[in-house]
C-alpha positions in Angstrom: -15.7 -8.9 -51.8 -17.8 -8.1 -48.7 -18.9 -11.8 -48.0 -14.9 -12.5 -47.9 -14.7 -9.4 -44.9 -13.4 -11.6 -41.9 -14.9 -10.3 -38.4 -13.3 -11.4 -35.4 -14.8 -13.3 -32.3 -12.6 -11.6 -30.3 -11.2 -14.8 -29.2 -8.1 -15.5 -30.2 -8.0 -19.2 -30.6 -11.4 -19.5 -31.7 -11.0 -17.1 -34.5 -8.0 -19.9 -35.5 -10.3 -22.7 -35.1 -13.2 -21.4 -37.2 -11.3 -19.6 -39.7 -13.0 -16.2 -38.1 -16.9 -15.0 -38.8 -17.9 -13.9 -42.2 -20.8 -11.2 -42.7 -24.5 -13.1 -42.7 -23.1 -15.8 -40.3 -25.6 -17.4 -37.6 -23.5 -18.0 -35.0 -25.3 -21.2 -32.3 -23.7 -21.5 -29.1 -25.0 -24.2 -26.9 -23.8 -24.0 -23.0 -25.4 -25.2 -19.7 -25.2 -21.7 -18.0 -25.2 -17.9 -19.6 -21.7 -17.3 -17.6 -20.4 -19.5 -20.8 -22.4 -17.9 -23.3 -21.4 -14.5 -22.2 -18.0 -15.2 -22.2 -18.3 -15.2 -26.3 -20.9 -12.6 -26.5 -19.0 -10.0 -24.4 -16.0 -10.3 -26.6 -17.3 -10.6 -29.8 -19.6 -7.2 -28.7 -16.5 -5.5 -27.0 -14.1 -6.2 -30.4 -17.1 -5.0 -32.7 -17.7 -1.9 -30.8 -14.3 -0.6 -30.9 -14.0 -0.8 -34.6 -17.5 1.6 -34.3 -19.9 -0.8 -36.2 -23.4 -0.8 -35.2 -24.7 -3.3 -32.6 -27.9 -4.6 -32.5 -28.6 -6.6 -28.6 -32.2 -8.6 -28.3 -32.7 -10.6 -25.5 -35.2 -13.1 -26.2 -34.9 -15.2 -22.7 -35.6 -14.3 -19.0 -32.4 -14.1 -17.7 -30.3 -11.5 -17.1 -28.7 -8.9 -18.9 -25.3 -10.3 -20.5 -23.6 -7.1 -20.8 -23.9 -3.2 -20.5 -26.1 -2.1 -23.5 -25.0 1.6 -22.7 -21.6 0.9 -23.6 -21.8 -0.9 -26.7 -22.3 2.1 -28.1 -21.4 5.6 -27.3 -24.5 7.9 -27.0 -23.5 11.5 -28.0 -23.6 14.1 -25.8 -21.6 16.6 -27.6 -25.2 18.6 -27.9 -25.3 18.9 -24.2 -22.3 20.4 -23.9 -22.5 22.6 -26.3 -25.9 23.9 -24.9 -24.9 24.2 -21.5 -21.3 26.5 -23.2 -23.8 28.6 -25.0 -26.0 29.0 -21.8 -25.2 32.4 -20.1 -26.4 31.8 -16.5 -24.6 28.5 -16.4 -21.0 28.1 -15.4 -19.5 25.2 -17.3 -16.9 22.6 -15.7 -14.7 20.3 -17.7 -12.3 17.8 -15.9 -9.7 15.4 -17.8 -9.0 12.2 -17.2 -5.9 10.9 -16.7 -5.8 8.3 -20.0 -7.2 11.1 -22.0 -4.3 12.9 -22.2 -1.9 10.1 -24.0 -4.7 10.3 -26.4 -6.4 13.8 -27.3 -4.5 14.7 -30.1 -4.1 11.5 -32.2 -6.6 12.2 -34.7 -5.3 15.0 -35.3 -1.6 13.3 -36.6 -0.1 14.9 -33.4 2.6 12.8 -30.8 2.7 12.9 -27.2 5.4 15.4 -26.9 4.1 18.3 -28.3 0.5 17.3 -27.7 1.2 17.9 -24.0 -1.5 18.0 -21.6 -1.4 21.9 -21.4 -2.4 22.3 -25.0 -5.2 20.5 -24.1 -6.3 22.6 -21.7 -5.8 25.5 -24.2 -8.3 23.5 -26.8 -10.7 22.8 -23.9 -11.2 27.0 -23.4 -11.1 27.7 -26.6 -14.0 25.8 -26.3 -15.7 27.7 -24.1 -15.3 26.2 -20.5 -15.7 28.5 -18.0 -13.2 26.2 -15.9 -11.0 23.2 -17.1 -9.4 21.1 -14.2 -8.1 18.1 -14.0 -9.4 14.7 -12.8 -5.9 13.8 -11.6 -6.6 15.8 -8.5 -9.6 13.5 -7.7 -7.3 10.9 -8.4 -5.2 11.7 -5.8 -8.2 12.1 -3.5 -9.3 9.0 -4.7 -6.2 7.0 -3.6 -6.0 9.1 -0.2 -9.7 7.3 0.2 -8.8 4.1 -0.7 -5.4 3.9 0.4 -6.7 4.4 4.0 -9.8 2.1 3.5 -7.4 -0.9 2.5 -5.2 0.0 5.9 -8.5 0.0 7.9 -9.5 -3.3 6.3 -6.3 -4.6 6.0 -5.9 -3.8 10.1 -9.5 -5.4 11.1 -9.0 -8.3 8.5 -11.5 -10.4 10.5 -14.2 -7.3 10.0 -14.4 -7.5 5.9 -14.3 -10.1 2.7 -11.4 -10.5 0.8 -9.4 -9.6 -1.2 -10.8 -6.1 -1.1 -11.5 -4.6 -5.3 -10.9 -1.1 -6.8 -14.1 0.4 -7.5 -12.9 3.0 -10.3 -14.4 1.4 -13.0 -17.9 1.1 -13.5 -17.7 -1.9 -16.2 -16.0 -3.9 -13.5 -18.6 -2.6 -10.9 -21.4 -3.6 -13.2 -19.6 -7.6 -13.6 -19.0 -7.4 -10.5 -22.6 -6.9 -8.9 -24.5 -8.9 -12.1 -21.9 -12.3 -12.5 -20.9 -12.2 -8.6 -23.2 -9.9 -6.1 -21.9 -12.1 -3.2 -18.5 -10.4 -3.8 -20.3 -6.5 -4.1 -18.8 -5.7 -0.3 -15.4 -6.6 -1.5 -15.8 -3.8 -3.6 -14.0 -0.6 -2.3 -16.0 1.8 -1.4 -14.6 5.2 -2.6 -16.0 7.0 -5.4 -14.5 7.1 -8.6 -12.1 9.9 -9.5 -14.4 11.3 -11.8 -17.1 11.0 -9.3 -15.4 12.7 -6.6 -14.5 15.5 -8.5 -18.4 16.2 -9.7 -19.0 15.8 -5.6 -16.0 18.5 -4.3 -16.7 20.8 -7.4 -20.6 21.2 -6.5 -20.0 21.8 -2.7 -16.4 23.6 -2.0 -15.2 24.6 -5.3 -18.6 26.1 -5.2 -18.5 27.6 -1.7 -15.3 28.5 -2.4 -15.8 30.8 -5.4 -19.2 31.8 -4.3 -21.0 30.1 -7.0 -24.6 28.3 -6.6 -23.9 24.5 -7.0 -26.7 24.3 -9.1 -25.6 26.9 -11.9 -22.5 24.4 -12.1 -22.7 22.2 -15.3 -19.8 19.4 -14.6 -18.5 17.7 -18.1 -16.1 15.3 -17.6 -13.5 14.2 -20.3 -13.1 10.5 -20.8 -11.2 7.5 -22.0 -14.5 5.5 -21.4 -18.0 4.5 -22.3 -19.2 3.2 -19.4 -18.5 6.5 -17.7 -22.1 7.7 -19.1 -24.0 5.4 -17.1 -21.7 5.8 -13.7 -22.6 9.6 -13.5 -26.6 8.7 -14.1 -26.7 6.2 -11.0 -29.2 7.2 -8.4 -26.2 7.2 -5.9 -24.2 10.0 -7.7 -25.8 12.5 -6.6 -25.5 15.7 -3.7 -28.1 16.2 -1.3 -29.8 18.7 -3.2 -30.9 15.6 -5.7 -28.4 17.1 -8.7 -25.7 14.8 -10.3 -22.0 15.2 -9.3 -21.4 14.9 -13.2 -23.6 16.6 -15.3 -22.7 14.8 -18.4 -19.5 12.4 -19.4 -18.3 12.6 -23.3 -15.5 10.3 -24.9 -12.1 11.1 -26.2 -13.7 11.0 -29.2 -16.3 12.9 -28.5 -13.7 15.8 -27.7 -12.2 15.4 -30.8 -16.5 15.8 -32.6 -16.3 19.5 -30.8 -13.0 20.4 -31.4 -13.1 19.4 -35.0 -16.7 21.2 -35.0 -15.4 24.6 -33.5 -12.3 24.3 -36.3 -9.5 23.8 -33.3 -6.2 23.2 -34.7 -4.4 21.6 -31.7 -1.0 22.4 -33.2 -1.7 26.2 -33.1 -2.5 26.3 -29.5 -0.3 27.8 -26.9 0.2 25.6 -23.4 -1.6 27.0 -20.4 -2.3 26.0 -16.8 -5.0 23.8 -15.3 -7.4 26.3 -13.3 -6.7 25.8 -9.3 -7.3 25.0 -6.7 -8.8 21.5 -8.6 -6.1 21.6 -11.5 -3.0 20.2 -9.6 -2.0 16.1 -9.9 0.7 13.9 -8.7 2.5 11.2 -11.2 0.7 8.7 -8.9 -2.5 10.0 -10.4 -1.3 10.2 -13.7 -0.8 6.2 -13.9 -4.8 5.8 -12.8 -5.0 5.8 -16.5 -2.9 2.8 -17.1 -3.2 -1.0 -15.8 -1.2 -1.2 -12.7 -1.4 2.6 -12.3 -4.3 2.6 -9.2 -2.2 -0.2 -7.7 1.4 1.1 -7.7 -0.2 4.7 -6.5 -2.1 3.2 -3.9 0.7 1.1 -2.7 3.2 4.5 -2.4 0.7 6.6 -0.8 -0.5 3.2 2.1 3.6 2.7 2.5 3.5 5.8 3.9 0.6 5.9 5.6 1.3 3.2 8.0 5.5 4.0 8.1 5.0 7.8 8.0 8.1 7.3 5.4 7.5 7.2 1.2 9.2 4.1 -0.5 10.8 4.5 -3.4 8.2 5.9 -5.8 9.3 2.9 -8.3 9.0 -0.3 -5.8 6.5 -1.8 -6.9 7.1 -1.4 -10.8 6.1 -5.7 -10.7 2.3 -4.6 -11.0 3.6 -2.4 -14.1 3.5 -4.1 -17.6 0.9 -5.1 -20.1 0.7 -8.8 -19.0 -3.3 -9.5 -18.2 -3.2 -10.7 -14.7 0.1 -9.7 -12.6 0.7 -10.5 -8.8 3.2 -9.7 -6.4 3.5 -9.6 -2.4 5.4 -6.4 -1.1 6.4 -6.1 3.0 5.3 -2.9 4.3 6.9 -2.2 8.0 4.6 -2.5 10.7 1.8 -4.5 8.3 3.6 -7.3 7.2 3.4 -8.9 3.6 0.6 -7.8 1.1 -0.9 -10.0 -1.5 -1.5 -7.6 -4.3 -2.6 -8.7 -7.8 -3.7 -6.7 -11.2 -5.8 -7.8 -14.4 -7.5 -6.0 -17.3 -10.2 -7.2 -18.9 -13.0 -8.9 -17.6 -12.0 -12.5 -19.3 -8.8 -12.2 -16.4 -10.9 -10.7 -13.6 -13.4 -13.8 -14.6 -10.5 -15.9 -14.3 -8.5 -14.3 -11.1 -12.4 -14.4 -9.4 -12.5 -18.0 -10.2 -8.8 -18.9 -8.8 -9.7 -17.3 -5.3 -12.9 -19.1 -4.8 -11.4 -22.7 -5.5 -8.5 -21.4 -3.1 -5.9 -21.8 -6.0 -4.9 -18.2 -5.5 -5.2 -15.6 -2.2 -4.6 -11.9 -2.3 -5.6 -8.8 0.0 -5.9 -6.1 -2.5 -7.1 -6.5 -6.1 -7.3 -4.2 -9.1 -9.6 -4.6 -11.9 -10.0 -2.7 -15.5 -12.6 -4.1 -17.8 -10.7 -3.0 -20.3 -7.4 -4.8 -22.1 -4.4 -1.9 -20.9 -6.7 0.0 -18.4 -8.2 3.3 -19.3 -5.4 3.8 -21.8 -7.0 1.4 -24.1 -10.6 2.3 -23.3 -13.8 2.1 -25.3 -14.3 5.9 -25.8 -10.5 6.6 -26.6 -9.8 7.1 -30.7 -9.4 4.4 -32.7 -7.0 3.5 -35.1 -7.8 -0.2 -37.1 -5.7 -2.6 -36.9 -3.9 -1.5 -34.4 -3.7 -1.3 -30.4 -2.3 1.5 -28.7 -3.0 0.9 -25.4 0.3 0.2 -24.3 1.6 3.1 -25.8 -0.7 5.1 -24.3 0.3 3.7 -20.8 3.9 4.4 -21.5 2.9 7.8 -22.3 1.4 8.1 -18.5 4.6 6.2 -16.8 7.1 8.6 -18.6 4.8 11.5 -17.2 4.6 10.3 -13.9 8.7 9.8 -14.4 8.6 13.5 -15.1 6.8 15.2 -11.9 8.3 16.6 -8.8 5.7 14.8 -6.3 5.0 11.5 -7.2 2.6 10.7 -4.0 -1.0 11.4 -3.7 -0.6 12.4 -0.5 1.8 15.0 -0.9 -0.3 17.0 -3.2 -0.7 20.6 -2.1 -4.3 21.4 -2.9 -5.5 18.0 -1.4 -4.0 18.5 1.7 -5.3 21.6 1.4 -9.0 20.3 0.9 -8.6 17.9 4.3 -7.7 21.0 6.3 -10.5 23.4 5.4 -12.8 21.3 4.3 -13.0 17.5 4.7 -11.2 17.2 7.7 -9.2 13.3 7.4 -10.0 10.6 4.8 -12.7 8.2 5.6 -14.1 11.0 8.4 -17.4 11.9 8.3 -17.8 14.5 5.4 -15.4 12.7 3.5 -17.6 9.6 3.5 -20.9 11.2 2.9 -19.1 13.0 -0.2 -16.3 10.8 -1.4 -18.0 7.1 -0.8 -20.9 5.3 -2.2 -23.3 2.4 -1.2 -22.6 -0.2 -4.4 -25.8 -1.9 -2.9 -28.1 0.9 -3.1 -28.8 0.6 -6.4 -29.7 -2.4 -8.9 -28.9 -4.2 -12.0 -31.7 -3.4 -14.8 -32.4 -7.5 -14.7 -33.6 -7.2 -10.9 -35.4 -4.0 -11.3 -37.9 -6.0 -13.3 
């Protein structure tokens, strides 16, 4: 019987205490400050939403905003896509994320070794793309950008608050600057990966094929919700006013168009990213798994301050599946590094916490909202009952296992990028394309 249908908190031990929810529950929470209220709403909203049932948020009280309504659920922009495919004067560009590739083919009863990520590339022209690169390059960009922040504010600690924050993930971004603004400069600055790709496609890609920037139509491929509302902020965008990312759809918004356009991923050939924004590192393979920014940002700053790459699997103690992981690791010439990890907010509450009661101390953080990283993000397919996340990550460690350069900066085409175009990470063009102002743009709750 329906009314028997248990529905989960998405708190462990108060779905024990309480015998779960049942449909037609009113659920009264009484607490002193909305910081305790959301920490039941945002679960209970997160769980609901990846099973795909429909959520229904009314704020009845002035205060602010407990969680972001965009990603509750997904909007579809399959449409888009489709339009801008169909449009002959405009020149479509998809890029993949890393986490999206462990995942692409699961609704389609496929496993990760024959679903590689070349056979995704294949389903992505048949498609129609007019290019299909891969969001692991901007990955590696990304950590070449943040690697060599964190040495700059790890060498002028006195300069900046710590510990300094990855920036990658908008729902962390979006805690981050609503539940603790004072800590929005901790916050690296580097674009996202899937932000700096829109930003190098639309001015050298462009130059470099001789295409007009704005004929470009930028789609990017990923693991996450959240991603939708990222690439609409008033500080994504080039000069001439146009998005870096034209549109972001879901894993399972991939599988909506394949599924539409009768793709059969098992009768696909493999075939090659497109260059000269289609080749990736295994350091930017792991972006899409928790631990994966911080071990490839750790391997690429090694090197950076010894001019000599570690062992490319030192620092497998910020691997693993564990929720909040720390470790210290001695670079030569820096000294010791305080590094730790956590996914979900509920830790990054928790790690935020420890650190301003002086119970914990660390120079270089990194968060994922969600459980698992991108692996186990909100847009990925879902499969009830169970949790693949860590499956998915393993997927992206045996990969990274599998390449011949395993260090963002020893990635051809990037180097290739500083040289003709950029010039040196955190220089002048690279900051005006590859960096952002988090504070130059606000919450919905103080726009009001």
């Amino acid at each position: 019987m329906e009314t028997e249908r248990r529905i989960s908190t998405g708190i462990d031990g108060l779905d024990e205490a309480i015998d779960y929810l049942r449909p037609g529950d009113t659920v009264v929470w009484q607490c002193e400050h909305i910081s305790d209220y959301m920490y039941v709403a945002t679960r209970f909203v997160t769980n609901v939403a990846r099973k795909g049932d429909r959520i229904v948020y009314i704020r009845f009280a002035d205060h602010e905003e407990i969680m972001d309504t965009a990603a509750l659920r997904e909007r579809d922009d399959t449409g888009l896509v489709f339009d801008a495919i169909d449009d002959p004067n405009t020149v479509t560009v998809a890029q993949v994320a890393p986490a999206v590739r462990a995942a692409w083919a699961e609704q389609f009863g496929l496993d990760s070794e024959f679903a590689t990520p070349k056979r995704m590339v294949a389903a992505l022209r048949e498609l129609g793309f007019n290019y299909v690169f891969d969001t692991d390059f901007a990955a590696d960009l990304t950590i070449m950008e943040e690697g060599s922040e964190f040495i700059e504010r790890f060498t002028h600690k006195d300069q900046y608050q710590w510990p300094m924050f990855t920036s990658c993930c908008p729902g962390w971004v979006r805690f981050v600057k609503s539940q603790y603004p004072e800590l929005t400069d901790n916050l690296s600055t580097a674009k996202s990966p899937q932000q700096m790709f829109g930003a190098v496609a639309k001015s050298y890609f462009a130059e470099k094929v001789g295409i007009d920037p704005k004929r470009l139509f930028v789609v990017s491929i990923m693991p996450c919700v959240s991603k939708k509302s990222e690439c609409a902020l008033p500080t994504m965008k080039n000069d001439a006013g146009d998005p870096d990312v034209d549109v972001s759809i879901t894993t399972r918004e991939l599988n909506i168009m394949m599924r539409a356009n009768h793709i059969e991923p098992k009768y696909l050939p493999e075939e090659e990213f497109d260059s000269p924004l289609g080749s990736a590192t295994g350091a930017a393979v792991v972006f899409g798994t928790t631990g994966g920014v911080m071990d490839a940002a750790l391997r690429s700053a090694y090197f950076l301050i010894t001019g000599k790459n570690p062992d490319p699997d030192a620092f497998t103690a910020v691997r693993g599946m564990d929720g909040w992981k720390e470790a210290t690791f001695n670079i030569p010439g820096a000294g010791d590094v305080r590094v730790a990890v956590v996914s979900s907010l509920g830790k990054a509450r928790k790690l935020i916490e420890a650190v301003k009661r002086g119970d914990a101390a660390y120079d270089f953080v990194e968060v994922m909202a969600c459980p698992g990283g991108c692996a186990g993000g909100g847009g990925q397919p879902i499969h009830d009952g169970t949790e693949l996340a860590e499956d998915r990550g393993n997927v992206l460690w045996r990969l990274d296992q599998g390449e011949l350069l395993r260090f963002s900066h020893e990635n051809p085409d990037v180097k290739a990028l500083y040289k003709d175009y950029l010039g040196a990470p955190l220089g002048e063009k690279s900051h005006h394309l590859l960096h952002t102002d988090h504070n130059a743009w606000q919450m919905p709750q103080k726009m009001l």
